[in-house]
C-alpha positions in Angstrom: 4.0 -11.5 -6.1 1.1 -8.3 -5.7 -2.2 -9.2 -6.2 -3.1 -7.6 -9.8 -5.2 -4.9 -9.2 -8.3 -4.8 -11.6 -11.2 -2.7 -12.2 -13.4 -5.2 -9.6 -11.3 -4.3 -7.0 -11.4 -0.6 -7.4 -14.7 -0.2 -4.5 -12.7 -2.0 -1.9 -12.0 -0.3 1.4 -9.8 -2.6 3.1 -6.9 -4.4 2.1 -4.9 -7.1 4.3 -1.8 -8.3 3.2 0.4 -9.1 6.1 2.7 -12.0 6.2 2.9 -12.6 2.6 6.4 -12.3 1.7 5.9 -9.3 -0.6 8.7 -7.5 -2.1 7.0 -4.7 -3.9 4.1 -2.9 -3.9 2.7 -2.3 -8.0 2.7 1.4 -8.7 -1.3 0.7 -10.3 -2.0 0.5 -6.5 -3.6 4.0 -6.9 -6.4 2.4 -8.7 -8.0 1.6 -5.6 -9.5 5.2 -4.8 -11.4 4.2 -1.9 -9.1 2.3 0.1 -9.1 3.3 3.3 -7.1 0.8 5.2 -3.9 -0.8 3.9 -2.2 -3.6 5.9 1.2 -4.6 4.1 2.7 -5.9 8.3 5.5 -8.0 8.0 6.5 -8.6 4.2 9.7 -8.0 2.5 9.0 -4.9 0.8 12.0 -2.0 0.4 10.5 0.8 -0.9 6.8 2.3 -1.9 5.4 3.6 -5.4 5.1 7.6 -4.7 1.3 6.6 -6.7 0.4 5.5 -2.6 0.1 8.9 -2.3 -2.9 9.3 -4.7 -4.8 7.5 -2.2 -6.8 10.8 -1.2 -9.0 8.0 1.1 -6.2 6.2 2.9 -6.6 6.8 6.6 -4.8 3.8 7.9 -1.4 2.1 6.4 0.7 -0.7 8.5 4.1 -1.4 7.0 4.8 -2.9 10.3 8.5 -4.5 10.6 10.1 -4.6 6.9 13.6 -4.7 5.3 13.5 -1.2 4.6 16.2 0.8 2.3 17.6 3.6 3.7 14.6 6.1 2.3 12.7 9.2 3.1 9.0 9.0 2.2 6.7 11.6 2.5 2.6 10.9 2.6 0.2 13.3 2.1 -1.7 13.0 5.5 -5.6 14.5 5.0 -7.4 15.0 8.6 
């Protein structure tokens, strides 16, 4: 289970995650337009929403080890 996202938790920055068991990341994880870091290490999750790439403030992401599919994603990187 994701943590819902709601309109409090749109001014986070940082989001940790790790060693949750997660399975899927909610494509409403856009809504959090300044995150910056996003920790998701060690869960269960397969695949990502393509909304991960609204994330115009994401500078760090750790999937770490998962059980991925066999996928190609591709991340707008901003420098």
């Amino acid at each position: 289970m994701f943590p819902v996202v709601s309109v409090t938790l749109s001014n986070i920055t940082q989001l940790v995650l790790s060693h949750n068991k997660l399975t899927a990341v909610p494509a409403n994880i856009s809504e959090l337009r300044n995150l910056e870091v996003l920790n998701m290490f060690n869960n269960q999750i397969e695949e990502l929403p393509t909304q991960i790439s609204s994330l115009q403030k994401l500078k760090h992401l750790n999937l770490g080890p998962q059980n991925w599919a066999v996928q190609v994603l591709t991340l707008r990187v901003v420098i």
